[in-house]
N, C-alpha and C positions, 0 to 999 in steps of 0.2 A: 312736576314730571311724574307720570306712571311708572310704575314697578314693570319690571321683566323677566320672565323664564325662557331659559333656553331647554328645549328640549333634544333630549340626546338620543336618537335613535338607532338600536343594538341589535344583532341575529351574533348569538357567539358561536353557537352550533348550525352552521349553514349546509350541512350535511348533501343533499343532491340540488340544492335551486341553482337551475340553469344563471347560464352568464356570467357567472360569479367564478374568479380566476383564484382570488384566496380566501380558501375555505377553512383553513386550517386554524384551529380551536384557540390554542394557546396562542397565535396569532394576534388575531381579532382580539382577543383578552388585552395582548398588549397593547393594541391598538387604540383599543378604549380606554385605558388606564392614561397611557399620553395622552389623550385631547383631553380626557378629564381634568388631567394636572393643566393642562393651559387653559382651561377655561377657569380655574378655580383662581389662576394666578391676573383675573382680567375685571380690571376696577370698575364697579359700574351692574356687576351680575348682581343678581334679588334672590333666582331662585334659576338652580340646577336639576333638572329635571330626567332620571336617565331610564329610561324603557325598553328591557329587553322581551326579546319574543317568541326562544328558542326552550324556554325553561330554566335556562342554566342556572345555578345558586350564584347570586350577588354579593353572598357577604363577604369574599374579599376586593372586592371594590368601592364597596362601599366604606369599609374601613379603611384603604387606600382613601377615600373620595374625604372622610372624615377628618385623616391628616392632613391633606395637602388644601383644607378648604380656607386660605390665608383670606382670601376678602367677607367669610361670617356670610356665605350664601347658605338659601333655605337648600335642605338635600331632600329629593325625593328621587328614592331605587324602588321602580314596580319594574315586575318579572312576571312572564305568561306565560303558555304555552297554545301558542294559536301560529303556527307558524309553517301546517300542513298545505294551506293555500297555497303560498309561496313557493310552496317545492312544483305548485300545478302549473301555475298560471304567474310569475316570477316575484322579483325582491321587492319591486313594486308595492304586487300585493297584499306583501306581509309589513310592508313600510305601513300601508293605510291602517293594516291592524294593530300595530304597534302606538300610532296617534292617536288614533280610537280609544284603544284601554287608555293611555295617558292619557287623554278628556275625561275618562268618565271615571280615574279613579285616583284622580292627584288630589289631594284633600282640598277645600277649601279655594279650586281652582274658580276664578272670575271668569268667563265664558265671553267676556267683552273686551279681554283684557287678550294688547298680543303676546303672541308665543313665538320665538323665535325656533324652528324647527332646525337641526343640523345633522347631517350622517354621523353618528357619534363616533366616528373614527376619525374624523377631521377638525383640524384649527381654524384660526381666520388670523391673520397677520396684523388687520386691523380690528379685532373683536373691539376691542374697549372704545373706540371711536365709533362703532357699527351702533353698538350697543347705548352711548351715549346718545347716539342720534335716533335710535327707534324709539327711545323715551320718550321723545317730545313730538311724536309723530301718531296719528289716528288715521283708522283707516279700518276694512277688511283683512285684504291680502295684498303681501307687498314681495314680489318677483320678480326676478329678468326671464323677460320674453324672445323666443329667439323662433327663425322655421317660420316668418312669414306670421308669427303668432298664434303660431300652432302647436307652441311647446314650451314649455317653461325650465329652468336649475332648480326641479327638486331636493340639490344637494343640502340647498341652505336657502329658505323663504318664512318670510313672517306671517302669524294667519289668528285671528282670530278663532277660539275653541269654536263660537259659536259658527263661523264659519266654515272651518272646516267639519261641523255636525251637518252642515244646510247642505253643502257644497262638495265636501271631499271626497267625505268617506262614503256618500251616496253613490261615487261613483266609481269605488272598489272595482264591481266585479265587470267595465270594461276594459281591463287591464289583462294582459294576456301577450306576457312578451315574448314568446314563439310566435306572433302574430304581429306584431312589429306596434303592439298598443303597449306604450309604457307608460309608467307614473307620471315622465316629463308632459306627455298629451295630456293625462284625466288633469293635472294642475292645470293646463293651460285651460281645458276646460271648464273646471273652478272658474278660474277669471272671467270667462265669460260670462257665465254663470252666474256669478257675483254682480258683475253689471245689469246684467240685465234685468236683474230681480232689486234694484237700486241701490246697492252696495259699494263702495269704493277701491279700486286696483289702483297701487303705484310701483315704481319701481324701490328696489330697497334704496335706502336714502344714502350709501355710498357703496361701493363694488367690493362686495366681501372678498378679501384674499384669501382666500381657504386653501390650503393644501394638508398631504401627509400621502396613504399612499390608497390607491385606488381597488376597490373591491372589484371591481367588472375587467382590470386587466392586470392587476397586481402589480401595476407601478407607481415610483414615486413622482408624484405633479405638484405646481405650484412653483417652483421652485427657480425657473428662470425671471431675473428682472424686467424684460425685454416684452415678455408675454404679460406681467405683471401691469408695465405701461399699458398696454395693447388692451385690458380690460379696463385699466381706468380711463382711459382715453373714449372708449368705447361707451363706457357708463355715463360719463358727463352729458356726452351728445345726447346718449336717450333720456336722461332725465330735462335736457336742455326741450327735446322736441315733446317731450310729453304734457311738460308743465306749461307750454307757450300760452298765453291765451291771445287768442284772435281779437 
């Protein structure tokens, strides 16, 4: 079974980017600090990977990230400051920047190996099972596709470095969510993309439960059973219809 990194993606200082409902600092701080502490406590991590992109100084989370790392995951905290775009053209686009520098500056990072990308302010209910099964799984990019397949959950998708160099981040700048171009399209476009240049897309190998609380409306989600069904039920089918062979 292959190793896995989860990459944690961070804006602490979200200052003017549109759409974004909680913007406030000490916030988002704690925000990231809990999904940290739950990813650290999720058997099965390799390596933690957390990327912020507002500048903010890391070293108390890191020292945070330090103690609370019970399962002996590899830590890597990179910090930038490229987060101008974002305030233009929205969160999107400073998400791409924030994957980008993590490509191209987590030491020692295998470029063929997946990376499981997650909004670093969110959990997954079933991480360690997610996590157990993307191990044993090869591919490109692994998504739900939703909108006719015109759109993909950015929140949390698996992708290849090297993929998302070929595929993703190439296509940053049409993203421009005053314009109703977000992240969720250019991923979906990725997939395409990925296909058609002979690449592999599947869906993720079980319906991550992710919840905690929402940057675009600043509320808390995930959290009824009912809807919780409602996606797994929903997940089965698509990987039922995806994997059929004729």
């Amino acid at each position: 079974m292959s190793k896995l990194a989860v990459l944690l993606t961070a804006t602490i200082r979200c200052e003017d980017i549109p759409f974004v409902e909680r913007k406030d600092a000490e916030l988002r701080e704690a925000d990231y600090r809990w999904a940290i502490r739950g990813w650290l406590e999720t058997k099965g991590l390799d390596t933690l990977i957390f990327c912020e992109n507002s500048g903010a100084p890391l070293d108390a989370l890191r020292e945070y990230a330090a103690k609370e790392n019970r399962v002996g995951a590899n830590l890597v905290f990179l910090s930038c400051n490229r987060n101008s775009g974002a305030r233009a053209f929205g969160k999107g686009y400073g998400e791409i920047e924030i994957i980008s520098h993590a490509i191209e500056h987590t030491p020692d990072i295998d470029l063929h190996r997946l990376i499981l990308k997650v909004t670093g302010r969110y959990r997954a209910r079933n991480a360690e099972r997610l996590l157990r099964e993307l191990r044993s799984m090869h591919g490109d990019i692994l998504c739900s596709l939703r909108l006719n397949l015109a759109a993909a959950d950015s929140r949390i998708f698996a992708i290849t470095p090297i993929c998302a160099r070929n595929q993703l981040v190439p296509r940053q700048s049409t993203i421009n969510d005053s314009k109703g171009k977000y992240l969720e399209h250019v991923l979906a476009d990725a997939v395409h993309g990925t296909i058609l240049s002979g690449g592999s897309w599947s869906p993720l190998p079980c319906e991550p439960l992710i919840y905690g609380i929402s940057g675009t409306e600043g509320t808390r989600f995930g959290s009824s059973p009912i809807r919780r069904l409602g996606k797994l039920l929903r997940h089965a089918l698509v990987k039922a219809c995806f994997s059929y062979d004729l």
